[in-house]
C-alpha positions in Angstrom: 24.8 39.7 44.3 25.8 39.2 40.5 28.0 41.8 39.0 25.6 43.7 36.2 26.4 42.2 33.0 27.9 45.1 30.0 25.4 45.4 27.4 27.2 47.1 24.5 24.1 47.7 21.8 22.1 50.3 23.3 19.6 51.1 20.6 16.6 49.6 22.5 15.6 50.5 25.9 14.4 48.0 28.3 10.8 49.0 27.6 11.7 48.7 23.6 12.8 44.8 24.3 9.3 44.2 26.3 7.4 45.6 23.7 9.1 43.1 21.2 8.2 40.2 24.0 4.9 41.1 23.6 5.2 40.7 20.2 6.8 37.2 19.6 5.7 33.8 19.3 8.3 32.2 20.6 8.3 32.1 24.4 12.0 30.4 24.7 13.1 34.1 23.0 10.4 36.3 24.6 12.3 35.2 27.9 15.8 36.1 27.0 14.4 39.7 25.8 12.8 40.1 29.1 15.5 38.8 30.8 18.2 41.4 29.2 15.5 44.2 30.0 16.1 43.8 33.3 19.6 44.0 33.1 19.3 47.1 31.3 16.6 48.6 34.3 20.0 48.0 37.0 18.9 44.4 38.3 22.4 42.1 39.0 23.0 39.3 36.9 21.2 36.4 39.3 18.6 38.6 39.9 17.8 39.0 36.0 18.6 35.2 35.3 16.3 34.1 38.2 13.5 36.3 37.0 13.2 35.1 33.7 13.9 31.5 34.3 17.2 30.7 33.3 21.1 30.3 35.2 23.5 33.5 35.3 25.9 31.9 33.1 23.2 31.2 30.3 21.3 34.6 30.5 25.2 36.0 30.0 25.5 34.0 26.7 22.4 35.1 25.7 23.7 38.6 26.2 26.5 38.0 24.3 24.5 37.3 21.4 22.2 40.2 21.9 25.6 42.3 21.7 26.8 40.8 18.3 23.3 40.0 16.7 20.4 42.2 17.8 17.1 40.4 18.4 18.0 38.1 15.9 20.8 36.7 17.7 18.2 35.6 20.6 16.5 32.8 18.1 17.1 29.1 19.2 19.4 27.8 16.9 18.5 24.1 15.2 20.5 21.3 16.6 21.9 18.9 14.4 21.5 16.0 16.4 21.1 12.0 15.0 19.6 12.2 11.3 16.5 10.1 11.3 16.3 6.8 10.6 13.8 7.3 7.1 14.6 10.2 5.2 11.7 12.3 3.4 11.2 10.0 0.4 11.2 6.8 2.4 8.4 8.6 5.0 6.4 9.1 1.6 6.7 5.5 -0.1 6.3 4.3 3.9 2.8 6.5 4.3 1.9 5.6 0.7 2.3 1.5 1.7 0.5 2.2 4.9 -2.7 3.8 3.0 -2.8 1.2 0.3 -2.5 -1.8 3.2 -0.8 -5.2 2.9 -1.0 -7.8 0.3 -2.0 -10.9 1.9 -0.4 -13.4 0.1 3.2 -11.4 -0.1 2.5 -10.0 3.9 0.7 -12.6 5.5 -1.8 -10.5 7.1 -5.0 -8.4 6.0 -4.4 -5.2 8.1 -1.0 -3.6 9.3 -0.6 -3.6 12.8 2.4 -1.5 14.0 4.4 -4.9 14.9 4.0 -6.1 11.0 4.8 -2.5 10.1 7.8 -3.5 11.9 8.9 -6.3 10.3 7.9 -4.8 6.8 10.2 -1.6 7.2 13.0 -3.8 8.7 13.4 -5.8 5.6 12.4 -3.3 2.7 13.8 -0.2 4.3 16.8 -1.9 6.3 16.2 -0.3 9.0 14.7 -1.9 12.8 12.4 0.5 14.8 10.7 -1.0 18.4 6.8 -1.3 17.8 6.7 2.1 19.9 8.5 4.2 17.6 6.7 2.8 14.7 3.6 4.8 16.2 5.5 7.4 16.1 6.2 7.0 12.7 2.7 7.1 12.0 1.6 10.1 14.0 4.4 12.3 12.4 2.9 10.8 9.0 -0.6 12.3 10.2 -1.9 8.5 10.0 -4.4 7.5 12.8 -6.4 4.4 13.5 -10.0 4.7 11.7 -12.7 2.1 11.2 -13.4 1.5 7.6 -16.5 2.4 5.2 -17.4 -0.5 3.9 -18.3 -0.7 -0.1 -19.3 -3.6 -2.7 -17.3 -5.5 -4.3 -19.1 -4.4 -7.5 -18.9 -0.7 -7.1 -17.6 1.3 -9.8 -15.8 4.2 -8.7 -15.2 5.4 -13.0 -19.2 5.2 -12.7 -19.4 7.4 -9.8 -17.1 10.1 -11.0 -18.9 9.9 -14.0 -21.9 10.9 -12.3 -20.8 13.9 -10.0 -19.2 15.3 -13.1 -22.1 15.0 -15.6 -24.7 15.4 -12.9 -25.7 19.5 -14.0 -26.4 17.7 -17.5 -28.0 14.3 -16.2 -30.3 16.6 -14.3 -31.4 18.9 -17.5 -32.1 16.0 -19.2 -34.4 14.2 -17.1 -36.4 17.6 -15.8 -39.4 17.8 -17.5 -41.2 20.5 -19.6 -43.2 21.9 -16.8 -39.7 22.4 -15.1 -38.4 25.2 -18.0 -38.1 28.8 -16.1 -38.6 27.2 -12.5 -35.9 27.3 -9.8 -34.9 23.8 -9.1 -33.6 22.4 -5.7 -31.6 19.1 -5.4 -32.4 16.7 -2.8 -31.1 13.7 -1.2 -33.9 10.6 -0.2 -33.1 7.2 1.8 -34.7 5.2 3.9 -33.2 3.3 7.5 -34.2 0.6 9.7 -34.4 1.9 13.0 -35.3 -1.4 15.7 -34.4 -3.0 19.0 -31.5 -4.9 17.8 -29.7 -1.4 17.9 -26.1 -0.1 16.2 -23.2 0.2 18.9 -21.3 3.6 17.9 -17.5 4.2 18.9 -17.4 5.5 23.1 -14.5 6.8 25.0 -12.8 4.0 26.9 -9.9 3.0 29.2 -6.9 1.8 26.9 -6.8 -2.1 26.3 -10.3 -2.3 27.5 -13.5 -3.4 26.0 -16.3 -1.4 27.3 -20.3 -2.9 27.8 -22.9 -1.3 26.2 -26.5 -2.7 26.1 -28.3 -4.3 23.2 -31.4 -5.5 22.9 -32.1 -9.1 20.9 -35.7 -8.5 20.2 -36.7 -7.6 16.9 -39.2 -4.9 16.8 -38.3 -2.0 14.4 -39.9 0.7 12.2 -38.5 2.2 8.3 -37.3 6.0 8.8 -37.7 7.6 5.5 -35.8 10.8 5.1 -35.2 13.4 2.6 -32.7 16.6 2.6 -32.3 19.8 0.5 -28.8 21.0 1.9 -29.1 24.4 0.0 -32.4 25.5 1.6 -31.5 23.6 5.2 -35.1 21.3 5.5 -35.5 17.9 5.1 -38.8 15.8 5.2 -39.4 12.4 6.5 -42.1 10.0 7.1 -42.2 6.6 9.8 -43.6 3.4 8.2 -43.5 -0.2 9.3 -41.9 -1.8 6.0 -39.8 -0.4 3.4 -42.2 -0.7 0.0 -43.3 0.9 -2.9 -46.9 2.5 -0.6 -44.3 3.7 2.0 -42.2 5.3 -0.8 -45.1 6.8 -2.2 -46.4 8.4 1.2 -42.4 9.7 1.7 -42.9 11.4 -1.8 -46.2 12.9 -1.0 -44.1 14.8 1.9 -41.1 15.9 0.3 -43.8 17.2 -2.0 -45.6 19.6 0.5 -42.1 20.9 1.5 -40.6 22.2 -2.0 -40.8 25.7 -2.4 -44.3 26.9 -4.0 -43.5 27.3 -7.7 -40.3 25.3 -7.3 -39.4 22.4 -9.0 -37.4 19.1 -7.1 -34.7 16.6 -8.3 -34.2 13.4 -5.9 -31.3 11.6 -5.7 -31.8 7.9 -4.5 -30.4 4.4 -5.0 -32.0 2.1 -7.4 -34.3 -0.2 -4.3 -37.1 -1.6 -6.4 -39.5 0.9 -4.4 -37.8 3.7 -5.8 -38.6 2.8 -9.7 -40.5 4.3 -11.9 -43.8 2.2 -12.4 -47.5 1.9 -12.5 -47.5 1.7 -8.3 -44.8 4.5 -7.6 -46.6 7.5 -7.7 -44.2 10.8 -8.2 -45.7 14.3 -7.7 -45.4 16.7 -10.2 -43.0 19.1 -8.5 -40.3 16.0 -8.9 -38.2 14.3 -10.7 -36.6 10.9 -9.5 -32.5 10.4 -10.5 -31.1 7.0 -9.8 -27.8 6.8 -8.3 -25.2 4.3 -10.2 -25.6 1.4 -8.5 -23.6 0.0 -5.2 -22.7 4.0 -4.6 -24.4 4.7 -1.3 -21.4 6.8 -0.5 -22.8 9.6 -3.0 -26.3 9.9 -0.8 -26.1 12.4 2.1 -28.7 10.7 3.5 -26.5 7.7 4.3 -24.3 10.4 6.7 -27.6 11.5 8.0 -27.9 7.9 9.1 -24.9 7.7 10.8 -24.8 11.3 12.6 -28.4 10.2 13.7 -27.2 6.5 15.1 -24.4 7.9 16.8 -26.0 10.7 18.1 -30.1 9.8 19.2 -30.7 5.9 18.1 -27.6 4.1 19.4 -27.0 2.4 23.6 -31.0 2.5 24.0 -33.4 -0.4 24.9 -37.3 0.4 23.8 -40.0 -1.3 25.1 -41.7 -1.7 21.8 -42.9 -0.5 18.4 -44.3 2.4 19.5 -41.7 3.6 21.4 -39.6 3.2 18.4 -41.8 5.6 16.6 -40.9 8.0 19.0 -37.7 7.6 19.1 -37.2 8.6 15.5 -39.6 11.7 15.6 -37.4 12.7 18.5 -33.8 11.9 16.3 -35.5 13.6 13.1 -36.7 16.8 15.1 -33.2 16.8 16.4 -31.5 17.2 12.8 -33.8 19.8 11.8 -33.9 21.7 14.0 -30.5 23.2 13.4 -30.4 24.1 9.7 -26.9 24.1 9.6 -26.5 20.8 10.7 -28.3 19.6 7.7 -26.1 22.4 5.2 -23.1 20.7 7.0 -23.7 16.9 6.6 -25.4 17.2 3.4 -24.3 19.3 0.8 -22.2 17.9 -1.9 -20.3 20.0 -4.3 -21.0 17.9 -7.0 -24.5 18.5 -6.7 -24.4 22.6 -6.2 -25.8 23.3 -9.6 -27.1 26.4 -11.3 -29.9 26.3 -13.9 
């Protein structure tokens, strides 16, 4: 049995430490405070060290501490240790070059794996890392491995910014007179090819391995054409077998029937030929079409609907037909509405939360 160590501040009982345990954050320090408020309730020095988890000679140091420094005495202290290899600014320029990806002609590749990250920090930064602790590097930079949206070569992002800024005026411009005094809501419309030859999502998987997932070759498929108003949580779609102006114009004879009575809509879509203004497209009188800028499918909340919807319902499925393809999407399109917020989450844009 331990000899008791001598605790010399005595301006907090043993039950005052516990309640400060109880209070801390920091379980390395709620130990030492429980371990010096046994010594103060009479328990020997190995009994008191054993309890809270920690060798006699340690929990007397700690004591020590306590004496000289209160509470504050029992935080763990930084060590010093080896300074890293990249200091702040280098991480920064490092995470910037990692985000903007290599140069092809100057790097020699088209997409930095962490063995070229190697070589590339080696000779700008002077400094060799194994591949290992290059993914390190990478975690610690908040960086993780994501597959790419694809866009056009001929998008224009100036156009796009353009758009989401001046959309509240764009919109007043186009509304017609019968809009004046109406509420107006703002929806999103797209259309998808849903079919046999199906969309393989991203699966959990064994590391290094390339899991098999079915997909039919045949060619059978349908046209899903879906609409969303995130601010009032409904959508409205319609199943046709081609994508055309007639199967635009049934799509906008059901958003119709599902805008508010004495409402007024404004439907954002891309510029397909079906969605023009013409002598075939007919547009109800409680809407008005605005076109996207072209090659900006990113700006649509219907094209996240798409994916959500693939990844979710119409992906790793083999259907026995065109029919069963029909189902398949009432089933997917029931899914998404039936949880409002679902729709609110994917779908709303901030850009397009405007007053009138």
């Amino acid at each position: 049995m331990g000899k008791a160590i001598e605790i010399t501040r005595l301006d907090r009982s043993a039950a005052d430490l516990r309640g400060v345990a109880i209070k801390t954050k920091d379980a390395d320090v709620a130990r030492r405070l429980l371990g010096i408020a046994l010594l103060l309730d009479g328990w020997s020095r190995g009994e008191a060290a054993t309890a809270s988890g920690m060798d006699r000679q340690t929990l007397c140091d700690w004591v020590h501490r306590y004496n000289a420094s209160d509470v504050a005495g029992l935080a763990t202290g930084r060590r010093s240790g080896r300074p890293p290899a990249l200091n702040e600014a280098e991480m920064a320029e490092l995470k910037e070059m990692v985000i903007k990806g290599p140069d092809p002609e100057k790097d020699g590749v088209v997409r930095w794996r962490c063995v070229d990250l190697r070589a590339k920090i080696a000779s700008h930064f002077a400094v060799t890392f194994h591949k290992r602790s290059v993914a390190k590097l990478l975690c610690k930079l908040r960086l993780t491995r994501l597959q790419p949206r694809p866009y056009h070569p001929k998008k224009d992002a100036a156009a796009q910014e353009s758009f989401k800024i001046n959309f509240a005026s764009l919109m007043n411009e186009v509304l017609p007179v019968s809009a004046a005094g109406k509420p107006v809501e703002v929806w999103f419309q797209d259309e998808a090819r849903v079919g046999q030859k199906g969309w393989l999502p991203y699966q959990w998987a064994p590391i290094g391995s390339r899991p098999p997932a079915v997909r039919d070759n045949r060619h059978d498929s349908v046209y899903l054409f879906g609409a969303i108003c995130p601010a009032r949580e409904v959508g409205a779609a319609v199943i046709m077998p081609a994508a055309n102006t007639e199967a635009m114009n049934e799509h906008l004879k059901e958003i119709s029937t599902q805008v508010q009575p004495g409402a007024h809509a404004v439907l954002i879509c891309d510029g397909a030929g079906w969605h023009q203004r013409g002598r075939e497209l007919k547009v109800p009188v409680n809407i008005t079409l605005i076109s996207l800028p072209p090659y900006s499918p990113e700006l649509n909340s219907m094209e996240n609907v798409w994916h959500y919807l693939r990844a979710n319902k119409l992906s790793l499925l083999v259907w026995d037909g065109y029919e069963a393809i029909v189902t398949a999407c009432k089933d997917a399109w029931h899914f998404l509405i039936s949880d409002p917020d679902r729709i609110r989450s994917i779908g709303t844009r901030a850009w397009a939360c405007v007053k009138t």
